[in-house]
KESE-357342 format. One line per 10 residues: their letters; for each residue x, y, z of C-alpha. Coordinates in nm, 4 decimals, m for minus. Each point is the difference from the previous one (the first is absolute). Layout:
<recs>
a = X/Y/Z ~ ...
</recs>
This chain:
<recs>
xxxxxxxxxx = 0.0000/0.0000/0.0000 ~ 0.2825/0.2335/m0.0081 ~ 0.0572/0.2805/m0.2785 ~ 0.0670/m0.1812/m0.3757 ~ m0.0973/0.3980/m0.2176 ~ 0.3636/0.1348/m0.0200 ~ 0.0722/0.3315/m0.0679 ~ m0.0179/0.0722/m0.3581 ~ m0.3139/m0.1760/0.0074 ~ m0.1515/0.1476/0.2720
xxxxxxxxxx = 0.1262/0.3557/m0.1249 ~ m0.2426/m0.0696/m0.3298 ~ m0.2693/m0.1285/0.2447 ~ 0.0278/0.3875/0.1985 ~ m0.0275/0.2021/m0.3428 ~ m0.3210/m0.1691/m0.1054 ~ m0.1044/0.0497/0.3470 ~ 0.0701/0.3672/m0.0570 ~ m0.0984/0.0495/m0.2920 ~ m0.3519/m0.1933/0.0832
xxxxxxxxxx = m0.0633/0.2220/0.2902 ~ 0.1109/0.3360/m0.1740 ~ m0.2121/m0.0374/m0.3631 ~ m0.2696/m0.2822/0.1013 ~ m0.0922/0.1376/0.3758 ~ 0.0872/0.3673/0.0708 ~ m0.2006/0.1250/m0.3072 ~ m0.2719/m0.1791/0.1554 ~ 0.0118/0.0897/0.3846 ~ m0.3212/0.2268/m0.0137
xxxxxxxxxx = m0.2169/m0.2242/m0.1444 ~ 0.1358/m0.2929/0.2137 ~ m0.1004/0.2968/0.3025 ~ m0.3525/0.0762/m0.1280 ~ m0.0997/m0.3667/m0.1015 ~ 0.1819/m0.1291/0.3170 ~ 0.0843/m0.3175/m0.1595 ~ 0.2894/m0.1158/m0.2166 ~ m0.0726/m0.0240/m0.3985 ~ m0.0353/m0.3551/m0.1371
xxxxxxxxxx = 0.3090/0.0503/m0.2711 ~ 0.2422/0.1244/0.2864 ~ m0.0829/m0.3199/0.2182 ~ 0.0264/m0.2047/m0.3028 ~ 0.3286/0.1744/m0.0990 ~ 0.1420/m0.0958/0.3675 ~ m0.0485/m0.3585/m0.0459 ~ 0.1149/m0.0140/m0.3355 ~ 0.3591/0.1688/0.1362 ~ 0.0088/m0.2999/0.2553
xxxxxxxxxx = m0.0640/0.3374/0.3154 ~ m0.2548/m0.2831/0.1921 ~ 0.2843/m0.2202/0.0684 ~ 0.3242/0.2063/m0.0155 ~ 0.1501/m0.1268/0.3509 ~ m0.1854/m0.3430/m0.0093 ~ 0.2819/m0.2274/m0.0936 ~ 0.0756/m0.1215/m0.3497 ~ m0.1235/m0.3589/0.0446 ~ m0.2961/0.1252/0.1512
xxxxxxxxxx = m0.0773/0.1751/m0.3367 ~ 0.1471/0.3512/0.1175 ~ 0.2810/0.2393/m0.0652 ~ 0.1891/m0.0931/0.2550 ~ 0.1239/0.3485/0.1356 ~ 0.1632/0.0860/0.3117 ~ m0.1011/0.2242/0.2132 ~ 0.2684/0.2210/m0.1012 ~ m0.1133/m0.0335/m0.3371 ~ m0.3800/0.0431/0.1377
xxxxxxxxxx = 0.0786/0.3287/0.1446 ~ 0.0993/0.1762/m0.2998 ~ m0.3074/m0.0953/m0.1916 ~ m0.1969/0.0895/0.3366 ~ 0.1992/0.3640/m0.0848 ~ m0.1754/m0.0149/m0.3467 ~ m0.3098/m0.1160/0.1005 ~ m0.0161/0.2842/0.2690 ~ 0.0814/0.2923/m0.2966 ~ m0.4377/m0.0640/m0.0635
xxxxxxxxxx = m0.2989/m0.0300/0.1517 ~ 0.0406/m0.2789/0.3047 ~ m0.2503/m0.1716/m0.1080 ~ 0.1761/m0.1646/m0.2889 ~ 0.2216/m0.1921/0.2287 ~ m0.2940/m0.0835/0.2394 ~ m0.1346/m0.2348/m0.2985 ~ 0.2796/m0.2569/0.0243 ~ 0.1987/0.1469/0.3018 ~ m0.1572/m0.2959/0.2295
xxxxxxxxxx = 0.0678/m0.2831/m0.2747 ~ 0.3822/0.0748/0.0462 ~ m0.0317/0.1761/0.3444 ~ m0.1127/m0.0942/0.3198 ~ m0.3096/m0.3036/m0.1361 ~ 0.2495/m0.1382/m0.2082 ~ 0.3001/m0.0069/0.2218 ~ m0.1649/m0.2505/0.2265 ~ m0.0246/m0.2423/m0.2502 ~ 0.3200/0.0325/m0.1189
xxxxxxxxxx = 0.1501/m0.0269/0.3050 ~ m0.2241/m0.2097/0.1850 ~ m0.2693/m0.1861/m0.2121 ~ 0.0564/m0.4067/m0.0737 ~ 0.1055/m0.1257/m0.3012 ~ m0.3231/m0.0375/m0.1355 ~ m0.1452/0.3018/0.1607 ~ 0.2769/0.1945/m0.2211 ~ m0.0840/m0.2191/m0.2953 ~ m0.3606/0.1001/0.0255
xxxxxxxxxx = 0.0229/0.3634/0.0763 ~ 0.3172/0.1331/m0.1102 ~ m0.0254/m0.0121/m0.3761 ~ m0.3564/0.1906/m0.0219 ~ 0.1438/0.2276/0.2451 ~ 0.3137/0.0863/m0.2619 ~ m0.2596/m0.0009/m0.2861 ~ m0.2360/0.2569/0.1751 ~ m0.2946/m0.2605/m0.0781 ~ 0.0235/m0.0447/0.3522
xxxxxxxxxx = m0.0339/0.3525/0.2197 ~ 0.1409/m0.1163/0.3782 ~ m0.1491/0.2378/0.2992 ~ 0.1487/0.0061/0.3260 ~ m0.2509/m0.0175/0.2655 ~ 0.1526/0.0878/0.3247 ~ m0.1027/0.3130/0.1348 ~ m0.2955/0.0172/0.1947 ~ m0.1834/0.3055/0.2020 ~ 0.1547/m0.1120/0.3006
xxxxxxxxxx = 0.3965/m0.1021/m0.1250 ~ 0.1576/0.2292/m0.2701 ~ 0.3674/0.0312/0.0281 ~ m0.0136/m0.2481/0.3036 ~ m0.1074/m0.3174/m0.1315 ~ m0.0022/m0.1483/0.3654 ~ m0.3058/0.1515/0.0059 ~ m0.2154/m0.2466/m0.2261 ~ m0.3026/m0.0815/0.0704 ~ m0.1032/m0.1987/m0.2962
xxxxxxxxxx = m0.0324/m0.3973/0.1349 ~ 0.0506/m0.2918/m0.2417 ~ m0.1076/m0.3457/0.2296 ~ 0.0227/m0.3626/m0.1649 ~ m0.2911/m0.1872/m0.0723 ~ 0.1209/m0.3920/m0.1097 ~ 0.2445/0.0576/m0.2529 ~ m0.1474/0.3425/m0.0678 ~ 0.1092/0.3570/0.1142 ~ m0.3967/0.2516/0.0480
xxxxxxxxxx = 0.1620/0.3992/0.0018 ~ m0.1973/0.2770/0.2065 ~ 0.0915/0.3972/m0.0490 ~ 0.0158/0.2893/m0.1367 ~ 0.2972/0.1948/m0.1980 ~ 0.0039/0.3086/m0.1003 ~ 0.2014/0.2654/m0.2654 ~ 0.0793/m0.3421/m0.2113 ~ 0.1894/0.1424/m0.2826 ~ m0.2012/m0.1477/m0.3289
xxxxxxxxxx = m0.2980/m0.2107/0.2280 ~ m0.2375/0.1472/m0.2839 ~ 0.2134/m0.2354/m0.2706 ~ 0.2129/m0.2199/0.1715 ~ m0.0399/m0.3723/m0.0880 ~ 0.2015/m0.1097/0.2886 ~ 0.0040/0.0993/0.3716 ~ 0.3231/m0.0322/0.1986 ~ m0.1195/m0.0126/0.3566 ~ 0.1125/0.0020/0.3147
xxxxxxxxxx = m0.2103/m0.1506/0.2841 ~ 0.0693/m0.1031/0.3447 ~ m0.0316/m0.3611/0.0688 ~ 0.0963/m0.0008/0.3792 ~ 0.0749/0.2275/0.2746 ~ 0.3232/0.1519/0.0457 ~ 0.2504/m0.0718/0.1623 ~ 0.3920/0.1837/0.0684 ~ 0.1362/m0.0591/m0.2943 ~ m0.3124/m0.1282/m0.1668
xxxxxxxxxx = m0.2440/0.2328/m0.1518 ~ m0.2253/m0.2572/m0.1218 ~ m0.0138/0.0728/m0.3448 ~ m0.0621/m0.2078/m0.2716 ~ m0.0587/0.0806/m0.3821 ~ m0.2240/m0.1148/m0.2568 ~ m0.0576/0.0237/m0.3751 ~ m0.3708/0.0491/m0.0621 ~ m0.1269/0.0087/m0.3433 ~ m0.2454/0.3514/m0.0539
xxxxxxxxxx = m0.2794/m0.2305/m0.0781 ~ m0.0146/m0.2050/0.2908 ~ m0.3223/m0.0285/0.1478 ~ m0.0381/0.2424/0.2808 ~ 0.2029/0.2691/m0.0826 ~ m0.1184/0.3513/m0.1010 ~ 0.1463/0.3127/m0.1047 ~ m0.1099/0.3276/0.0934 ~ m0.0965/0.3131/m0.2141 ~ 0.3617/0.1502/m0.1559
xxxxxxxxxx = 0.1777/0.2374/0.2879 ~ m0.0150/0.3968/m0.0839 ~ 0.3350/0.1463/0.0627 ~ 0.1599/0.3175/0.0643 ~ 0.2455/m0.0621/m0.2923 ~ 0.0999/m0.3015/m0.2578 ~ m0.2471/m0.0138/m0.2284 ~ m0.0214/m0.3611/m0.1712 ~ 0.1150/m0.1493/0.2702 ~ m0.2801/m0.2043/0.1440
xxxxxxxxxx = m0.0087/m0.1222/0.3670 ~ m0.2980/m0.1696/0.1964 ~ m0.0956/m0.1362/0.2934 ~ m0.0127/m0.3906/m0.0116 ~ m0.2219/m0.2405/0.2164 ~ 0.0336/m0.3479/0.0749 ~ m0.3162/m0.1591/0.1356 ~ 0.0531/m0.4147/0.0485 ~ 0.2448/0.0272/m0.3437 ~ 0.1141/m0.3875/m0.0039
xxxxxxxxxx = 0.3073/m0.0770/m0.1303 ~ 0.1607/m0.3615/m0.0327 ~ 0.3714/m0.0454/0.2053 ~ 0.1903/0.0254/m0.3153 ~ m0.0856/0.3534/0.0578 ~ 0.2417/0.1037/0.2785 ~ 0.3081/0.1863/m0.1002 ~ 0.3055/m0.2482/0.0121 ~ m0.2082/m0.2834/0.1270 ~ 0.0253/0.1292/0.3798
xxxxxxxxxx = m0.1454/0.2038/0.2095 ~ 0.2736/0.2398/0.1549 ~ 0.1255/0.1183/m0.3851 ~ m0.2756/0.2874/0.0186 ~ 0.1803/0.2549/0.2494 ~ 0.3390/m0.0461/m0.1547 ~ m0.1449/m0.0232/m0.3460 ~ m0.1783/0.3792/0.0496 ~ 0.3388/0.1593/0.1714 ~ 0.2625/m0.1271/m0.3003
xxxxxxxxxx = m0.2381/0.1433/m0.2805 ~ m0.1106/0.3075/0.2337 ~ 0.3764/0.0982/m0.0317 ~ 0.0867/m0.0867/m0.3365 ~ m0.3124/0.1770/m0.0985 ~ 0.1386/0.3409/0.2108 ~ 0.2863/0.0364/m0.1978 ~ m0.2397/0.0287/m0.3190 ~ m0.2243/0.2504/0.1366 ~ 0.3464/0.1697/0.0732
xxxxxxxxxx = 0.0642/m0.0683/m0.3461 ~ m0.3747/0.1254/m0.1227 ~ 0.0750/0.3717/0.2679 ~ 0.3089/0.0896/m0.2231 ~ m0.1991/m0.0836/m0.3169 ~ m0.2464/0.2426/0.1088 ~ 0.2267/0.2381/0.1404 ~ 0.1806/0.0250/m0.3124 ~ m0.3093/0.0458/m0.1842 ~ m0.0985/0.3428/0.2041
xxxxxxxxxx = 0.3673/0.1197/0.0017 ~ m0.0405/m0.0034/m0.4147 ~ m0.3182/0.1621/0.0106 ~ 0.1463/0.2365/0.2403 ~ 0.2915/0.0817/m0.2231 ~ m0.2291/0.0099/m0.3085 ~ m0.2066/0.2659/0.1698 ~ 0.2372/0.1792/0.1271 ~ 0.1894/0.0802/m0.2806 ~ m0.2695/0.1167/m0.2566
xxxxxxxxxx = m0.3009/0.1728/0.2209 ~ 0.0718/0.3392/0.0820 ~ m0.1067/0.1977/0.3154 ~ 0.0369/0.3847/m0.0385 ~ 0.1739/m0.0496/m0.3239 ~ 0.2658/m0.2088/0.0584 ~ m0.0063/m0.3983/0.0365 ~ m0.0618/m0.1214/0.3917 ~ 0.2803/m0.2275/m0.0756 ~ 0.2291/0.4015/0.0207
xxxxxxxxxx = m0.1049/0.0212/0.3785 ~ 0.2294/m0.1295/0.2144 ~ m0.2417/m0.1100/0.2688 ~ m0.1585/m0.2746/m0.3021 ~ 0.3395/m0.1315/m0.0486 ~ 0.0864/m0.0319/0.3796 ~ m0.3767/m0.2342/m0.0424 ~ 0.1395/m0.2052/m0.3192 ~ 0.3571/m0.0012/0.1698 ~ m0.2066/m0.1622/0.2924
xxxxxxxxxx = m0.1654/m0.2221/m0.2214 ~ 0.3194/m0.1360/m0.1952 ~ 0.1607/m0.0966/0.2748 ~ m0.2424/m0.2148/0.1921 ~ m0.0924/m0.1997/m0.3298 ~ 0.3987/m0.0439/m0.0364 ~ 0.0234/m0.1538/0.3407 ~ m0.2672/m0.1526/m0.0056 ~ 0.0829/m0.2060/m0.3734 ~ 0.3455/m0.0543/0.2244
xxxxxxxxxx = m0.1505/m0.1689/0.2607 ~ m0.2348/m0.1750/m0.1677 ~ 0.2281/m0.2167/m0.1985 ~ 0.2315/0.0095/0.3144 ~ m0.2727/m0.1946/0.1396 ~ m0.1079/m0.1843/m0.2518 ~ 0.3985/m0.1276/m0.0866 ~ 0.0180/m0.1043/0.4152 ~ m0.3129/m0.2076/m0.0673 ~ 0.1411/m0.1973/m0.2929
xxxxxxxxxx = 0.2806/m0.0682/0.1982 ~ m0.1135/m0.0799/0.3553 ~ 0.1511/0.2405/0.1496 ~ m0.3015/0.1726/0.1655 ~ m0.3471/m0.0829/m0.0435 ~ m0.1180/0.1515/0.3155 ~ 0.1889/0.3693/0.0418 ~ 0.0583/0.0917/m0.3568 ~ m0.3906/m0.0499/m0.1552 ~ m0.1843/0.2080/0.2935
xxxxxxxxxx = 0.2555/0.2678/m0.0875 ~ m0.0511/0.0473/m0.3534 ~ m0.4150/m0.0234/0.0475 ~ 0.0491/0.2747/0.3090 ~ 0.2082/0.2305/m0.1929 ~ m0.1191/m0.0276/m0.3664 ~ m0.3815/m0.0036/0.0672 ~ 0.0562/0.3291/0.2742 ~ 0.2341/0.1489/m0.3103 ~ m0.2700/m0.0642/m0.2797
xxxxxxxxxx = m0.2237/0.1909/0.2755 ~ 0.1907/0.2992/m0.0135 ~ 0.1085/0.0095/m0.3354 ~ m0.3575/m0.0398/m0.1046 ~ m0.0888/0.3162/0.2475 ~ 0.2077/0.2033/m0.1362 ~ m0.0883/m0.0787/m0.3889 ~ m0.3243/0.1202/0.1050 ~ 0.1976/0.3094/0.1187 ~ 0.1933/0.0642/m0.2521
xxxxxxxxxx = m0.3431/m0.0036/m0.2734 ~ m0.1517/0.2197/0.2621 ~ m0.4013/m0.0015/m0.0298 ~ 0.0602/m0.1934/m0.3604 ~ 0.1492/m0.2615/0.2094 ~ m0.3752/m0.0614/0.1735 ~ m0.1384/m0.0589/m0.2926 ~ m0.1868/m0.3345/m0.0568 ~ 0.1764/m0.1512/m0.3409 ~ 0.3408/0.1445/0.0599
xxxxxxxxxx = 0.2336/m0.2742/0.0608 ~ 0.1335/0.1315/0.3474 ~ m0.3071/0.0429/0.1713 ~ m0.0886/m0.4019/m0.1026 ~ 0.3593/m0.0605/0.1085 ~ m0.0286/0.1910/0.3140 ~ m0.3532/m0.2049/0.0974 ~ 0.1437/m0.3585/m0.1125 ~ 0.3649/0.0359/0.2087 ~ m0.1775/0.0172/0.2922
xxxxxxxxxx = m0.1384/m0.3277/0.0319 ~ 0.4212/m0.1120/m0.0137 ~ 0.0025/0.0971/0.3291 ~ m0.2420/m0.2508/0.1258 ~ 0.0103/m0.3384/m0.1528 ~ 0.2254/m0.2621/0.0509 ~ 0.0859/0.1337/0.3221 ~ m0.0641/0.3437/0.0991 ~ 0.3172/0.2522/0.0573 ~ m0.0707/m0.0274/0.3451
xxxxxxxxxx = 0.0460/m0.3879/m0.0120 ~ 0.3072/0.0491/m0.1828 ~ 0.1787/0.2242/0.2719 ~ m0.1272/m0.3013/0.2479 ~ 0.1851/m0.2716/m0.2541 ~ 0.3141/0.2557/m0.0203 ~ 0.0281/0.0762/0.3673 ~ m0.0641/m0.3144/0.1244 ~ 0.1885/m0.1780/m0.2042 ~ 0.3581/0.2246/0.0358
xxxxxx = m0.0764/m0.0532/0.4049 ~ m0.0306/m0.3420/0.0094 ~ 0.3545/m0.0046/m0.2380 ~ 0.1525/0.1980/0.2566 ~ m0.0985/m0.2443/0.3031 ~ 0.0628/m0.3494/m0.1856
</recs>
């Protein structure tokens, strides 16, 4: 399962990425905004380019990209509207990871390939109203019945719910213990008897990106159904893709941040305020100064990150620091792009004031920033007493 693209290839793999996203998606962002839904042809186009399954191994029908590798197509991806990557993001992110890394033979031999086609769209179902970036929290129960499993619970914000064809959920199949959370996870098809999907989320911000609350009401699956083939794979299963899937939405920040520094620059050098361009005023370029350098750090740490991952070097430190820092960053760089375009800047259908709406839900999933100073700090302590 390790990396088989090298670099040349992969290098031809990024400029169709970038060229996709820059003629096939940007022209399109406002009508993606106002339809809130992604056009048929662009989905289509996705799959064709092999974007459902770019980090599902190679035998597995994928790419087979790193996450070094995944990161700088996250960078593209983030350049648009968010809600392109939100279409396969799960297939190759945190729905698909658990199979990869955890599902049987024949769980991965079932799954996997759809998955990497896109005929297959994966939804992670682990967030519930009572356990966001604390999984411990679940409350979701799956109890056997003979050689059956019967799931009871609610999710909610399940990125895709409205189309997904396969649920990744986590349930809790015993009470927890130190060092035991309990957790088990199970792959439930979408059409399973006793599952329902609620009406499509309205957000503050990404458009086309569809979320729902799911429901689980008696939903009997058979024992092939459990992640792995045991019970205690869920827990561990949810923390390794939680923080592989942090150093994308790192990856997506500086995509977006990058966006609203170009705008910024754009603007700034051709709109003129008391007959001069704003981009003359020194206070403007203190704000795009500002901007530069918190996308350049944040591109730095990013693939910092993402290089320590590959490696094993850190998988704990290094991933909560590039989510913390690049999400906050896109925060501020967004802010100020609304700044710099002054009242044009508020204006519904110009791309900073989407951008500034859809970087703020970075902040929150996968582990809010607050989580991520708990993860940083508590980690470098318990380093300094071992």
């Amino acid at each position: 399962m390790s990396n088989t693209v090298d670099d040349e290839d992969f290098a031809d793999i990024l400029a169709q990425v970038k060229q996709y996203v820059r003629t096939a998606v940007v022209p399109r962002e406002t009508e993606i905004m106002a339809a809130d839904r992604m056009p048929d042809d662009i989905r289509d186009a996705a799959a064709q380019m092999g974007l459902f399954g770019y980090a599902i191994p190679q035998e597995w029908g994928g790419l087979g990209l790193n996450l070094s590798q995944d990161v700088e197509l996250a960078m593209e991806f983030g350049y648009t509207t968010l809600a392109l990557r939100s279409m396969f993001g799960t297939n190759n992110g945190i729905a698909g990871q658990v199979l990869v890394n955890y599902g049987t033979d024949e769980q991965r031999k079932q799954w996997l390939e759809r998955i990497a086609t896109g005929e297959v769209v994966a939804s992670f179902a682990l967030t519930e109203p009572g356990a966001g970036s604390n999984p411990a929290g679940l409350r979701t129960r799956a109890r056997r019945d003979g050689d059956d499993w019967i799931i009871d619970g609610q999710k909610r914000f399940i990125t895709n719910a409205p189309v997904a064809d396969l649920f990744v959920t986590f349930a809790r199949t015993r009470e927890p213990v130190k060092g035991d959370p309990g957790i088990a996870v199970f792959l439930v098809p979408a059409d399973t008897p006793g599952i329902s999907v609620g009406p499509k989320d309205t957000k503050m911000g990404q458009e086309g990106a569809w979320t729902a609350d799911v429901v689980f009401d008696g939903v009997r699956v058979p024992d092939s159904a459990l992640v792995g083939g045991a019970e205690d794979v869920g827990y561990k299963a949810a923390m390794v893709s939680l923080v592989r899937g942090r150093v994308h939405i790192a990856a997506l920040a500086v995509g977006q941040a990058q966006r609203a520094l170009d705008e910024s620059v754009a603007y700034a050098a051709v709109n003129t305020q008391g007959g001069v361009p704003i981009g003359d005023h020194q206070l403007v370029q203190a704000m795009l100064a500002e901007q530069y350098t918190g996308v350049s750090a944040g591109r730095a740490l990013v693939r910092d990150a993402a290089a320590k991952y590959v490696s094993g070097e850190d998988r704990r430190l290094a991933p909560s620091a590039a989510k913390l820092y690049c999400t906050e960053m896109a925060g501020r760089v967004a802010d100020l792009a609304v700044q710099v375009h002054g009242g044009t800047g508020y204006m519904r259908e110009v791309p900073v004031e989407r951008i500034y709406r859809d970087v703020r839900l970075l902040r929150l999933y996968e582990g809010t920033s607050e989580i991520q100073k708990l993860i940083i700090g508590g980690n470098l302590l318990r380093d300094q007493r071992a």
